[in-house]
C-alpha positions in Angstrom: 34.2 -15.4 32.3 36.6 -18.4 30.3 39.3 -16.5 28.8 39.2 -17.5 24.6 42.3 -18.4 22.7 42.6 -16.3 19.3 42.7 -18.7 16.5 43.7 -17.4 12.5 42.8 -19.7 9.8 45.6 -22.0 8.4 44.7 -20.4 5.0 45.7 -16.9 6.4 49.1 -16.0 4.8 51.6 -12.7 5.9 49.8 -10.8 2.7 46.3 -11.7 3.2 43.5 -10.7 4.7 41.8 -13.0 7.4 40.3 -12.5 10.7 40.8 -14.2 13.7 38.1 -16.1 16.4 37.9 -16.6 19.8 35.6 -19.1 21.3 34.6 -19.1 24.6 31.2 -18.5 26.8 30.9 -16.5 23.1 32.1 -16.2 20.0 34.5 -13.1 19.1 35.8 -12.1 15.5 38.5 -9.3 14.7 40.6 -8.1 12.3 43.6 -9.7 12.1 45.4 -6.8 10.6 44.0 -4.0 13.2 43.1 -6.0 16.3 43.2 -2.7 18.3 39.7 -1.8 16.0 37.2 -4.3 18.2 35.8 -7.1 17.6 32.2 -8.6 16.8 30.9 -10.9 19.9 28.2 -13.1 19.2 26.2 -16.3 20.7 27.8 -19.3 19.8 24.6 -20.3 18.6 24.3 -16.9 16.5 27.7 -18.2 15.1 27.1 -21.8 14.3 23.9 -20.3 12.4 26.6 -18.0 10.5 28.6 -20.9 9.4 25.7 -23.1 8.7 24.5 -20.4 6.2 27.6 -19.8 4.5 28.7 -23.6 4.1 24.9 -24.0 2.2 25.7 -21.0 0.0 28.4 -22.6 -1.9 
């Protein structure tokens, strides 16, 4: 299995909340605050569905 990079968003400051992903084979999503809490692991199809959805909401 390809070993993901973490990423945080540029808009992520020390105060805020914001999660981090990781994309690789698929995509993983954790708390940037309490990584040692898990993380969410979906298809990277699953995902791009995800952002697709949100970016028609608004």
């Amino acid at each position: 299995m390809q070993t993901a990079r973490w990423r945080t968003s540029s808009y992520s400051t020390a105060n805020s909340n914001c999660v981090e992903v990781a994309v690789a084979e698929r995509v993983s999503v954790r708390d940037t605050k309490n990584r040692e809490a898990g993380q969410l692991t979906v298809s990277r199809e699953a995902w791009q569905g995800a952002l697709t959805a949100l970016h028609t909401k608004h």
